[in-house]
N, C-alpha and C positions, 0 to 999 in steps of 0.2 A: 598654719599662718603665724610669723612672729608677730611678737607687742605693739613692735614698728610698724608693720602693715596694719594688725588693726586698729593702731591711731588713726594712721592717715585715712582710715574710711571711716573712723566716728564718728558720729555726729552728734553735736553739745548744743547743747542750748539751754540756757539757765532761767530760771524763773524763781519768781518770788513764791516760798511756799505758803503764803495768807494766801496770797490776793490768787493764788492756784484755786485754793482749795474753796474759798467762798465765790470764786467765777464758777468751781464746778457745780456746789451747790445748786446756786441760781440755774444754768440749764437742767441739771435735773429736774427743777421743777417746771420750766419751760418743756420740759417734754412728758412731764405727765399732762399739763394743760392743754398740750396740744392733740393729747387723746391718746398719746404711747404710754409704754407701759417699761420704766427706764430701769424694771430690772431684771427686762427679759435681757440673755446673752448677749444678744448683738448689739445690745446700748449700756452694758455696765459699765464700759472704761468710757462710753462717747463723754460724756459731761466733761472729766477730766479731759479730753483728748481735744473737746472746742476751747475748755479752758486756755489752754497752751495754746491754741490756734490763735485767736484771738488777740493777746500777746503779741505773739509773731506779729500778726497783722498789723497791729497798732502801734511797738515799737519806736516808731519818730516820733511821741513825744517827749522819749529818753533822750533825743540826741538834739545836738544845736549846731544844724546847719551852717553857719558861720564860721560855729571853731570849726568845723570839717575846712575850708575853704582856708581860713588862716594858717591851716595846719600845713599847707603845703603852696605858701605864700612867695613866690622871688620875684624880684626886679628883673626884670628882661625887657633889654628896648627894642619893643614891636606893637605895630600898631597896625596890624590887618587882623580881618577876621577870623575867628577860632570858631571854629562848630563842631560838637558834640552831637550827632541826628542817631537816630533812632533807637532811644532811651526804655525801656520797656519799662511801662507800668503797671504798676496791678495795683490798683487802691479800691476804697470802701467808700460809697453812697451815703453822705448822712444819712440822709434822708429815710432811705428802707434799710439801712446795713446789708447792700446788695453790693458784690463788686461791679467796679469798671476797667476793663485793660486795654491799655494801647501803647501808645509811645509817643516822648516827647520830642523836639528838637532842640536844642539851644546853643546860645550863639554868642561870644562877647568879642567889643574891638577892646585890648587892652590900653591903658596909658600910664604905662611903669610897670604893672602889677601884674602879672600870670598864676594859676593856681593849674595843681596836676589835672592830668584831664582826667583824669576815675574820680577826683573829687567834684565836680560836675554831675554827674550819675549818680554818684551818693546826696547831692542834695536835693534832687532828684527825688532820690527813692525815702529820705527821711520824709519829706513832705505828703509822699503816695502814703507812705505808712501810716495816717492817719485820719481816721473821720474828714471824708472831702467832700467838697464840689468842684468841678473841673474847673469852673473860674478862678476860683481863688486857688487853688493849687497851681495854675500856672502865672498869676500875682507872686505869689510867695516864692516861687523858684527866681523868676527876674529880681526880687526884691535883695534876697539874698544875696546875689552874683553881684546887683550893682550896690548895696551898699558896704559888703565887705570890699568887693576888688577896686571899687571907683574907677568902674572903665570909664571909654568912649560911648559905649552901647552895648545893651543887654537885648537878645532880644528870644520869646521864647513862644512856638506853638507844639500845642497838642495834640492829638488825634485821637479818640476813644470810643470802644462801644461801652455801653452801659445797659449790665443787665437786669437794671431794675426796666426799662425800658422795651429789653428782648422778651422777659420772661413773665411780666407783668401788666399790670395797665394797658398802653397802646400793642403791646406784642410785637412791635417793629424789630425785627431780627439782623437784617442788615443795617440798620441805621449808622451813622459812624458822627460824634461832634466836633466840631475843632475851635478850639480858643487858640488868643495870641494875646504878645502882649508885648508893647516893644518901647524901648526910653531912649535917648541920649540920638547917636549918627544914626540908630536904625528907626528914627521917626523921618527921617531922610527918605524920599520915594526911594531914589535910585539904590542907596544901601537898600532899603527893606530887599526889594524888588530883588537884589542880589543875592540874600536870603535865602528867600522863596526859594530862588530859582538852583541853588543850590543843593537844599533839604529835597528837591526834587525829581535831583538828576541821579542818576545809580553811577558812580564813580566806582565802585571796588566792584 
């Protein structure tokens, strides 16, 4: 295999080496307390290896949604709806630091202002990356879109299981929740309605 090929299958990811090595700490000792024993084999590298997870996971408070959006900011005169449906999430549960995955929808009418559509998905997913609750995670994605792009309308639902939910507590397995949240022409019935009805339909 050339240098070439195995670039393009590497895989980087960079981390801070403190805040590595004292996240790895810390579960170490979470997993002597929880009755293991973290320096039998099959848990010497774990501490470091949630270290780094974790990280990954949490990642969107590194990044500012915004300048994502302004980064790929033009003028284009169009004023029908844009929708971005099924967004895949994977975020984390304040609450028990349990994940929740689903997918989002979302949807903007522009007035002047368009942004690339992956950046949509990336504001998206800075948001997932961080300690949530489905509410305000999908607050924060509308927020974003309408106060960088200043559309017509923002409008944005969710779908999620949550397995602090499946796996704990009530043990409801299929459960599925959905938030919305919508401002500007999509507090309009008939837009919403066309939304909806939209995120709905299996087009492709």
């Amino acid at each position: 295999m050339t240098n070439e090929r195995k670039l393009n299958y590497e895989k980087v990811e960079e981390y801070d080496d403190q805040t590595t090595q004292e996240l790895a700490g810390h579960y170490k000792e979470i997993l002597r307390l929880i009755g293991e024993n973290p320096e039998r084999e099959g848990l010497l590298k774990t501490p470091l290896r949630v270290a780094k997870a974790i990280q990954f996971l949490t990642q969107g408070y590194m990044l500012d949604p915004r300048e994502i959006l302004s980064s790929a900011k033009f003028r284009e005169d169009y004023r029908e709806m844009v929708i971005v449906k099924d967004i895949e999430i994977y975020s984390m549960c304040e609450h028990h630091m349990i994940p929740f995955i689903g997918k989002a929808h979302v949807a903007y009418i522009p007035d002047k202002y368009i942004t690339g559509l992956s950046k949509i998905a990336r504001v998206v997913d800075i948001y997932a990356r961080r300690l949530q609750v489905q509410e305000r995670l999908t607050m924060q994605i509308k927020d974003a879109i309408n106060d960088t792009l200043k559309p017509l309308g923002v409008a944005v639902v969710i779908e999620a299981q949550h397995l602090c939910m499946a796996m704990r507590g009530v043990q409801k397995q299929n459960s599925v929740t959905t938030t919305s949240d919508f401002v500007g022409a999509f507090e309009r019935d008939k837009t919403r309605a066309e939304f909806l009805h939209l995120i709905g339909t299996q087009l492709h």
